[in-house]
C-alpha angles and dihedrals in degrees: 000000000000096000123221141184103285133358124192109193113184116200110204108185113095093046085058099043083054101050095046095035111012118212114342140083093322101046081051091057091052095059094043092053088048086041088057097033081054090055093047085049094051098044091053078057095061092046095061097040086058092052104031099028080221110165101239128199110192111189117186116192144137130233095228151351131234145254115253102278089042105232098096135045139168099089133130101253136103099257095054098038077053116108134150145223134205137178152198089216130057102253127215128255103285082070099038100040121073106205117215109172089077129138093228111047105164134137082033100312093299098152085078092077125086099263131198097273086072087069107078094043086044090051095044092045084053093053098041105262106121119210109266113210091225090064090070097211125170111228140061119228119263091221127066136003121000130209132163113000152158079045104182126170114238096200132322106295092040142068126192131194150167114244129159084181131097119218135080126306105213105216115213127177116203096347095313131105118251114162147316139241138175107272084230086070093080084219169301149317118184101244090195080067094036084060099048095256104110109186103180 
């Protein structure tokens, strides 16, 4: 009710109802009770926007899927690599475009979605802190411009990314500086390895 800069809820419910039930009547009442904590919630945001005429960003996800029956997770499979995210504003395209042409399409090609690694420099974006490259952070925001994404590395001499842009990608390893190339490109191969003269 007073507000503040930044507020992380955690409903816990449906995890729990999972691991102690697995799908079924149980696992469904936990998501109808988050669903209904979430509106009150929501609705406690427009008040104060209305008050206040504060800019919120709501971002609803989960940290991770499950396995078939429901109760386990942490595999390597698709369900349980499978989160979502919702929002109360409409996300650029890192969130609204699946990407196909990717160098790493496992678990059905579910790297070309926006993934969670996309929250915190959503969240900091929102609030004015803008992603510095020296963080090293994962993740692209899901709000404003977009540049070079979905970067994956093909092997260890090569990078491969998504871009619609034009402009230069700077390339850095470990924090320095080792070449350039046109983001249209796609991609990059180390020429110091392509001529024999790995320097890794």
């Amino acid at each position: 009710n007073s507000g503040g800069d930044f507020t992380f809820v955690h409903l816990d419910g449906p995890d729990h109802a999972g691991h102690s039930y697995g799908f079924g009547s149980s696992y469904d009442a936990s998501i109808i009770t988050a669903d209904q904590q979430l509106g009150q919630l929501l609705n406690a945001v427009e008040q104060l926007k209305q008050t206040t005429g504060d800019d919120w960003l709501v971002l609803v996800t989960t940290d991770h899927g499950r396995e078939a029956t429901g109760f386990n997770h942490g595999n390597q499979t698709f369900n349980e690599k499978t989160i979502f995210i919702a929002s109360n504003k409409i996300l650029n395209q890192e969130f609204s475009q699946h990407v196909t042409n990717l160098a790493n399409t496992s678990f059905n090609n579910i790297y070309g979605y926006a993934a969670q690694t996309s929250i915190t420099p959503t969240l900091l974006r929102h609030m004015g802190v803008e992603p510095q490259l020296n963080w090293q952070l994962d993740g692209i925001p899901l709000i404003g411009n977009l540049g070079v994404r979905k970067v994956m590395a093909g092997t260890n001499t090569d990078l491969a990314w998504y871009s619609d842009s034009t402009g230069t990608v700077d390339i850095y390893r470990n924090g320095t500086y080792v070449d350039s190339a046109l983001a249209t490109s796609l991609g990059w191969n180390d020429p110091a390895v392509v001529q024999g003269v790995p320097d890794y």
